[in-house]
C-alpha positions in Angstrom: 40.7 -40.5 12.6 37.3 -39.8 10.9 37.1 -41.3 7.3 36.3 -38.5 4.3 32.7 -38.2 3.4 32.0 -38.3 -0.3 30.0 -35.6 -1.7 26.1 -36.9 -2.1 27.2 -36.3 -5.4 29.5 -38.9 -5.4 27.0 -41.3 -3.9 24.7 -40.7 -6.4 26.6 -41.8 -9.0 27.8 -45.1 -7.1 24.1 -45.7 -6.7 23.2 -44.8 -10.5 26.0 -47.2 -11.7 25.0 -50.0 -9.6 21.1 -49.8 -10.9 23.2 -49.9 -14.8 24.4 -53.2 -13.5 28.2 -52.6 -12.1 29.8 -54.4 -9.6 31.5 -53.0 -6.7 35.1 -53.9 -8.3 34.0 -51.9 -11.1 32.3 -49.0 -9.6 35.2 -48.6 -6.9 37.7 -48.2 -10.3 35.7 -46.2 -12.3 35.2 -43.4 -9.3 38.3 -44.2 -7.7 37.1 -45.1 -3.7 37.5 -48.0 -1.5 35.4 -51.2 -2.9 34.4 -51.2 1.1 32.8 -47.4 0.7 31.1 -48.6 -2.4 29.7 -51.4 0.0 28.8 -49.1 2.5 27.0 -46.5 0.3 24.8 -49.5 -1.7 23.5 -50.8 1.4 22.6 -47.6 2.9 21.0 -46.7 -0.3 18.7 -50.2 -0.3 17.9 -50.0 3.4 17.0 -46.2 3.4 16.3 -45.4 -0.4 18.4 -42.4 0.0 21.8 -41.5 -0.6 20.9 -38.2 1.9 23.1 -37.7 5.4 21.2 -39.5 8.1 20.8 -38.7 11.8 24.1 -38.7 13.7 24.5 -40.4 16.7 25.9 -38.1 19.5 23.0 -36.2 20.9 20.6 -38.4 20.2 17.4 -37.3 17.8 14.4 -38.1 19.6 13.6 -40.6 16.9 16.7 -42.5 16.3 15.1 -45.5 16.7 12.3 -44.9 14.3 13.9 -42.9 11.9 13.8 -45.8 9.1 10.0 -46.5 9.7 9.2 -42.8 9.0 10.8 -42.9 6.0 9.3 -46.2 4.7 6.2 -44.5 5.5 6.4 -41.5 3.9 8.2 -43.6 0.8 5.4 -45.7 0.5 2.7 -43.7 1.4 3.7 -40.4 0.5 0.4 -38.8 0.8 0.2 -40.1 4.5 0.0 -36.7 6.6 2.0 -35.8 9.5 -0.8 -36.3 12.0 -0.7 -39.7 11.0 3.1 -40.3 11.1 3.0 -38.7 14.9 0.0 -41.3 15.4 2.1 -44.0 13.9 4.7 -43.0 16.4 2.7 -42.6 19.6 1.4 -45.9 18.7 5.1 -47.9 19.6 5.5 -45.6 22.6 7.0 -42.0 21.6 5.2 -39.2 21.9 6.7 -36.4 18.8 6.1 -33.4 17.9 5.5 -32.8 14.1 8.4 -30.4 13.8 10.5 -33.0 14.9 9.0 -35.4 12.4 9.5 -33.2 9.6 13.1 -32.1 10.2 13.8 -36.2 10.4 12.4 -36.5 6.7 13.4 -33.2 5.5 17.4 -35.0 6.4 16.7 -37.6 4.1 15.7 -35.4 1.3 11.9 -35.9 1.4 10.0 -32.9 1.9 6.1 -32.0 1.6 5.0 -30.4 -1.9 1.5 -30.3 -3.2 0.7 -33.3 -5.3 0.2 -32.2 -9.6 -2.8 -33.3 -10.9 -2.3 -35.1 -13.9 -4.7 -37.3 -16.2 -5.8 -40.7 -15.1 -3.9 -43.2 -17.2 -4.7 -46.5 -18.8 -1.6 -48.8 -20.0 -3.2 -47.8 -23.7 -3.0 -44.3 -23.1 0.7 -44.6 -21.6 1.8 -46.8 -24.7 0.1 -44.4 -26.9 2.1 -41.3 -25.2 5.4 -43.1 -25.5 4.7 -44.0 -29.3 4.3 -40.1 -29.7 7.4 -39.2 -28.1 9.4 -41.9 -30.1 7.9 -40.8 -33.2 9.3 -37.0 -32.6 12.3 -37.5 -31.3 14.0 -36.5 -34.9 11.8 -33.2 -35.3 14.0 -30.0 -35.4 13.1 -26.8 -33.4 12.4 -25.8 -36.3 9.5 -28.1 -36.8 8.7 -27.5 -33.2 8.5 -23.3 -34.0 5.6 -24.1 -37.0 3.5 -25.6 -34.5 0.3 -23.9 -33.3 -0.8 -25.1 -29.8 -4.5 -24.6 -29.0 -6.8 -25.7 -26.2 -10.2 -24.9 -24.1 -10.3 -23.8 -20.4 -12.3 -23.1 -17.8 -11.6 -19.9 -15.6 -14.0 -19.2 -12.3 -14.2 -16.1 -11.1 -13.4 -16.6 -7.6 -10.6 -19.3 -6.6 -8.9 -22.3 -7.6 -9.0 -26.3 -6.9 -8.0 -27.6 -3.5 -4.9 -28.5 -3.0 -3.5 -31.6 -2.0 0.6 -31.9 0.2 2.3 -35.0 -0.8 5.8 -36.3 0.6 8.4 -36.7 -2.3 12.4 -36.2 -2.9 13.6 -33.7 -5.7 12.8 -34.2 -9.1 9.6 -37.3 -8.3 6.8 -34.1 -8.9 4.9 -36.3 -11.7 5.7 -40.3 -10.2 2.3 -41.7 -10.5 2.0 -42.3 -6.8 2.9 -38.5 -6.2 0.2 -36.8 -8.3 -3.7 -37.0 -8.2 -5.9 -38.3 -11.0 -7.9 -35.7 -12.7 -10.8 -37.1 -15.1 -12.7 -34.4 -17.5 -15.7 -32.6 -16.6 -15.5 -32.1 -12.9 -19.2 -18.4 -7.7 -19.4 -18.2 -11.6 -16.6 -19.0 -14.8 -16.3 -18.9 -18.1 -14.8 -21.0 -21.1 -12.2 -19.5 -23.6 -10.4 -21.4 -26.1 -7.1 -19.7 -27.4 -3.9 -20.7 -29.0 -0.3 -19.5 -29.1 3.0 -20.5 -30.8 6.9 -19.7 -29.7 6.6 -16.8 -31.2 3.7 -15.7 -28.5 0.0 -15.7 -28.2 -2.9 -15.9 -30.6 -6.6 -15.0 -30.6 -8.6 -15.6 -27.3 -12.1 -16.6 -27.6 -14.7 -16.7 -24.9 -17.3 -19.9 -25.5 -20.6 -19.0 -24.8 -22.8 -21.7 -24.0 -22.1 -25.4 -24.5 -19.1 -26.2 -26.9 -20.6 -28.3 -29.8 -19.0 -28.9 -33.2 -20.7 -26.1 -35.3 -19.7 -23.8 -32.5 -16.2 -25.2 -32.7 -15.5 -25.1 -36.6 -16.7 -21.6 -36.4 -13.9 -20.6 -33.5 -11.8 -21.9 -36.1 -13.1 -20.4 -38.9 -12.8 -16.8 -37.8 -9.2 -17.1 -35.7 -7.2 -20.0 -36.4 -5.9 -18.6 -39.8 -5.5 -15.0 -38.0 -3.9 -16.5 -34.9 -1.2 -18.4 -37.8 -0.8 -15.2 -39.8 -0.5 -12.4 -36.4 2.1 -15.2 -35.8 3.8 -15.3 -38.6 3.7 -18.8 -39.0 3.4 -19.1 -42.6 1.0 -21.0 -44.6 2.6 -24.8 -43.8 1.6 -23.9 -40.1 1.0 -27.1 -38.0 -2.5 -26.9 -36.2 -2.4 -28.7 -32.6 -5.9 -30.2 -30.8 -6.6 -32.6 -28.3 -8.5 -35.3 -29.2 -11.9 -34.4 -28.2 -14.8 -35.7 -29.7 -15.5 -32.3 -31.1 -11.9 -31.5 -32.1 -12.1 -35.3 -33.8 -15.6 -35.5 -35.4 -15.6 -36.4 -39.4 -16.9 -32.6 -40.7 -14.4 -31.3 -38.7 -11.7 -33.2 -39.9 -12.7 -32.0 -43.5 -12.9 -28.5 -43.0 -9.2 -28.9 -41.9 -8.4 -30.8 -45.0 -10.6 -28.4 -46.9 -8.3 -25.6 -45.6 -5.0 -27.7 -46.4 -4.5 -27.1 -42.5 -1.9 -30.0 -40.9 -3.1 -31.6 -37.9 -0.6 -32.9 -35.0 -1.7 -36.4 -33.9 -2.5 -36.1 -30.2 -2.2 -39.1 -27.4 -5.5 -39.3 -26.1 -5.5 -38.5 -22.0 -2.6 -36.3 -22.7 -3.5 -32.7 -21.7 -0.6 -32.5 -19.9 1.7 -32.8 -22.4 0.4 -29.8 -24.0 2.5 -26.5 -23.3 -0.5 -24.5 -23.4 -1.1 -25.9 -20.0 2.0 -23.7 -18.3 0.2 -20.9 -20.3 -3.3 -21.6 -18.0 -1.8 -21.5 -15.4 -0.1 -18.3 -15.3 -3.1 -16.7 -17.0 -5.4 -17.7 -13.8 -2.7 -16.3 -11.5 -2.5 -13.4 -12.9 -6.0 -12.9 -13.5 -6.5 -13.4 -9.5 -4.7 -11.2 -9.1 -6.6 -8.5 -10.8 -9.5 -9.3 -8.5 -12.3 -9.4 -10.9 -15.6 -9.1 -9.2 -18.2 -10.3 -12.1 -17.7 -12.6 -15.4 -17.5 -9.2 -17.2 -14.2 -8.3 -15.3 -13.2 -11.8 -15.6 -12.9 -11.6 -19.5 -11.4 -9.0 -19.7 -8.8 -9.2 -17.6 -8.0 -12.7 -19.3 -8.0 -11.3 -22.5 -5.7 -8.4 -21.4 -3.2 -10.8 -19.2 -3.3 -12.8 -22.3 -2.0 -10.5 -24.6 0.7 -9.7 -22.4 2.3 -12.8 -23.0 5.5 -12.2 -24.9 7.7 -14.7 -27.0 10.2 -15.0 -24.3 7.1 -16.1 -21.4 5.3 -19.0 -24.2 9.4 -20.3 -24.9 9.8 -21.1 -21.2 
């Protein structure tokens, strides 16, 4: 008689309560299944690091026997490529095709994604970013809903960065060893700085030429205040920068206390936590897909997209 298979639901949660600390008594009470199922689930789970359906015997897969070294591989290299799994492979005797690989890790729940590119971190800047997050944690939406997000980009005329495939499970997009390190600084663009709030999008400036700090205070001085009152945000707004050294130097800091303007404390090497990114990055979409052919085009399609944005798109 075949025994019942528990939902990969279930397993999860057998898993999730062991990592807490249970015991298999426990865990078997609290979920209600054989102490020996609770057994067999934990140890497939800290042989395979998944709690996914593997191969069945019967027909055999062509790579039964190596099915646990692929996925050790691709768990602890995930940005090895398939060429190299099939190498790894051909090296203990089997010759497989890369469809065959792929359906092996797809089974355990590992599937090939582009790696995010997220800021190079020091344990500083991670302490820093977890000091910020603590320090919110009470803040209403309210609060949230004052706030007026603002940040510089770069948008090129033609194309965007490389991308990069990485092998990961559901919900591991930004594990460190799943995204690449981006540092600062590295046919034709331009620079715009812009800021929105939820209740949608601000003024858009293009930068021309280098950004210094007189350059910046004036940005600020001709569409920060409009940006807060088109928004409606009211006069307590709360103004948010990165920490650049021209967002942070001293006669900038006084024009916004001059101005009784609020600043939000930023993490340093925290771009990413900024929403304004999700914003970028459906502006250059939809930009490319206006086709521009010259910088002139460029600008004004990403001031047009721009203003498209409603208060439903800058909420999600």
């Amino acid at each position: 008689m075949k025994n019942k298979e528990h939902t990969r639901q279930v397993r999860d949660t057998v898993v999730k309560k062991f990592k807490a600390g249970f015991g298999y008594k426990k865990i078997s009470q609290a979920l209600n299944i054989p102490r020996s199922t609770v057994q067999a689930i934990i140890l497939k789970w800290k042989e395979y690091q998944t709690t996914a359906n593997l191969p069945r015997p019967g027909r055999p897969s062509k790579l039964s026997a190596h099915t646990r070294r692929l996925i050790r591989d691709a768990t602890k290299r995930p940005m090895i490529t398939l060429d190299e799994l099939q190498r790894s492979t051909a090296e203990v005797g089997d010759s497989v095709h890369r469809t065959t690989i792929s359906c092996i890790l797809h089974k355990s729940g590992i599937y090939g994604r582009v790696a995010r590119r997220k800021p190079f971190l020091k344990d500083i800047h991670k302490k820093c970013r977890l000091k910020f997050a603590t320090s919110h944690l009470g803040d209403t939406p309210n609060m949230w809903k004052k706030v007026l997000w603002s940040d510089e980009t770069k948008i090129e005329l033609f194309g965007n960065n490389a991308k990069r495939y990485v092998w990961r499970k559901s919900n591991t997009a930004h594990h460190p060893d799943r995204t690449i390190p981006t540092v600062k600084h590295g046919g034709g663009s331009i620079m715009v700085w812009a800021g929105f709030s939820s209740a949608g999008t601000g003024k858009m400036v293009k930068i021309h030429g280098n950004m210094d700090v007189a350059k910046y205070r004036t940005i600020l001085e001709e569409n920060l205040r409009e940006s807060a009152k088109d928004l409606r945000l009211g006069r307590r707004f709360v103004f948010q920068q990165d920490n650049d050294p021209k967002h942070k130097a001293k006669s900038t800091m006084e024009w916004f206390k001059n101005k009784h303007i609020q600043v939000l404390e930023w993490p340093s090497q925290s771009p990413d936590l900024n929403p304004i990114e999700n914003l970028w990055k459906e502006l250059k979409t939809a930009v490319h897909k206006c086709s521009p052919s010259n910088l002139t085009e460029l600008e004004l399609f990403c001031k047009e997209e721009w203003e498209k944005f409603q208060s439903l798109d800058v909420q999600n």
